[in-house]
C-alpha positions as CSV (number, residue, x, y, z in Angstrom):
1,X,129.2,119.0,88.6
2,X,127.9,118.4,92.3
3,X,126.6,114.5,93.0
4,X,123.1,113.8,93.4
5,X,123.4,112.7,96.6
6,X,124.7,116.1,97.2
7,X,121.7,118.5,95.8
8,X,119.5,119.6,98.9
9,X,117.3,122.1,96.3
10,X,115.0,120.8,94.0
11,X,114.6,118.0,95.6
12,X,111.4,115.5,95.8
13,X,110.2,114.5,99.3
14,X,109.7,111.3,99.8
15,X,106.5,110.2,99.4
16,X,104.6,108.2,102.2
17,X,104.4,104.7,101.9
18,X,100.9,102.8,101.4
19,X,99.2,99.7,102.4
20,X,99.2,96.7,99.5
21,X,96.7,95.7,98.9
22,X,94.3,92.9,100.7
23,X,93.7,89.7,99.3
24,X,89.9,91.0,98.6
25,X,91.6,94.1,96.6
26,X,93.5,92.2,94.6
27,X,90.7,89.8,93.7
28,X,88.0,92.5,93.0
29,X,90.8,93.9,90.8
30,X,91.4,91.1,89.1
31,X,88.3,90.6,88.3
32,X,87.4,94.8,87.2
33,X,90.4,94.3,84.9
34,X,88.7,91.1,83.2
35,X,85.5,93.2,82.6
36,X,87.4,96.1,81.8
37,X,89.5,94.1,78.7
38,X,86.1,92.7,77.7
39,X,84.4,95.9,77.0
40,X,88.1,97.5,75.9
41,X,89.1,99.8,78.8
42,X,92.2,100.3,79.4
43,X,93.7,98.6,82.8
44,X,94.7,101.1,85.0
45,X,90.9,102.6,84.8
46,X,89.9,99.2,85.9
47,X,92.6,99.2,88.9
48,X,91.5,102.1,89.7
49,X,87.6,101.8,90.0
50,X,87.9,98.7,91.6
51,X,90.2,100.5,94.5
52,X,87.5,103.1,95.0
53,X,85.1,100.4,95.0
54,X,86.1,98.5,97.1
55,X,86.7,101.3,99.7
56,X,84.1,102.5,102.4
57,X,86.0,106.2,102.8
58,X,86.9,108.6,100.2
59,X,90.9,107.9,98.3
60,X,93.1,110.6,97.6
61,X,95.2,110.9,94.4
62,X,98.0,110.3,96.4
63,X,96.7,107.2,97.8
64,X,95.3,105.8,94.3
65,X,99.0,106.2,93.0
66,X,100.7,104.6,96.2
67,X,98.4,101.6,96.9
68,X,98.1,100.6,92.9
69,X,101.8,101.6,92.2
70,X,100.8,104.1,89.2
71,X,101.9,107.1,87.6
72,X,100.9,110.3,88.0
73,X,99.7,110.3,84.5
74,X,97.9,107.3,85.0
75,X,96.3,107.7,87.5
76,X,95.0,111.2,86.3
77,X,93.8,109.7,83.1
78,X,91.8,107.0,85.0
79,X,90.3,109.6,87.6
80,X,89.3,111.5,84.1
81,X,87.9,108.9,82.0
82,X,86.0,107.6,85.3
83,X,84.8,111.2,85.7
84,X,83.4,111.8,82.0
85,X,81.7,108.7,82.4
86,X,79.9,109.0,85.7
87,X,81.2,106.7,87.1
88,X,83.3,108.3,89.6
89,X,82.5,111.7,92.1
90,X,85.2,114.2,92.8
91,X,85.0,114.8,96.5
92,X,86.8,117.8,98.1
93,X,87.2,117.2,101.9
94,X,88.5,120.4,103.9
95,X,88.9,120.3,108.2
96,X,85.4,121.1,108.3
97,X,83.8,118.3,106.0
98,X,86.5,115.8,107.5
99,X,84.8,115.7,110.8
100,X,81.8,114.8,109.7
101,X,82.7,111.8,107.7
């Protein structure tokens, strides 16, 4: 059986690292999560709307999932139940839109 260390195919690439985040984040978190508990939502959603809130520009998944510290699966449920409820846009930015933003 080869080592792990040894593999080369298959393998993940790393992913980038992210940001923590600010004082103001963390706050503004804290307090989406107290909401969130208060009307029964679940805490990630919470963590997550208050991260896009809080943000002037559009956030990636991959961003959502490094700066909160998340699953995938997490972080995909929150973007979902956010969705369903309007609360939350899905954005698609290509070259072209990029430049204008």
């Amino acid at each position: 059986m080869t080592p792990p260390a040894a593999k080369t195919t298959g393998r993940r690439k790393t992913r980038p690292s992210f940001a923590p985040l600010s004082p103001h984040e963390a706050e503004l978190a804290v307090f989406f999560v107290r909401m969130a508990a208060v009307l029964g939502v679940q805490r990630s959603v919470a963590e997550i709307y208050s991260l896009l809130y809080a943000s002037p520009q559009p956030v990636d998944f991959d961003q959502i999932q490094g700066r909160l510290g998340m699953s995938k699966g997490s972080v995909s449920q929150g973007l979902k139940f956010l969705r369903d409820h309007g609360m939350i846009l899905s954005v698609k930015i290509t070259e072209h839109t990029s430049q204008r933003i």
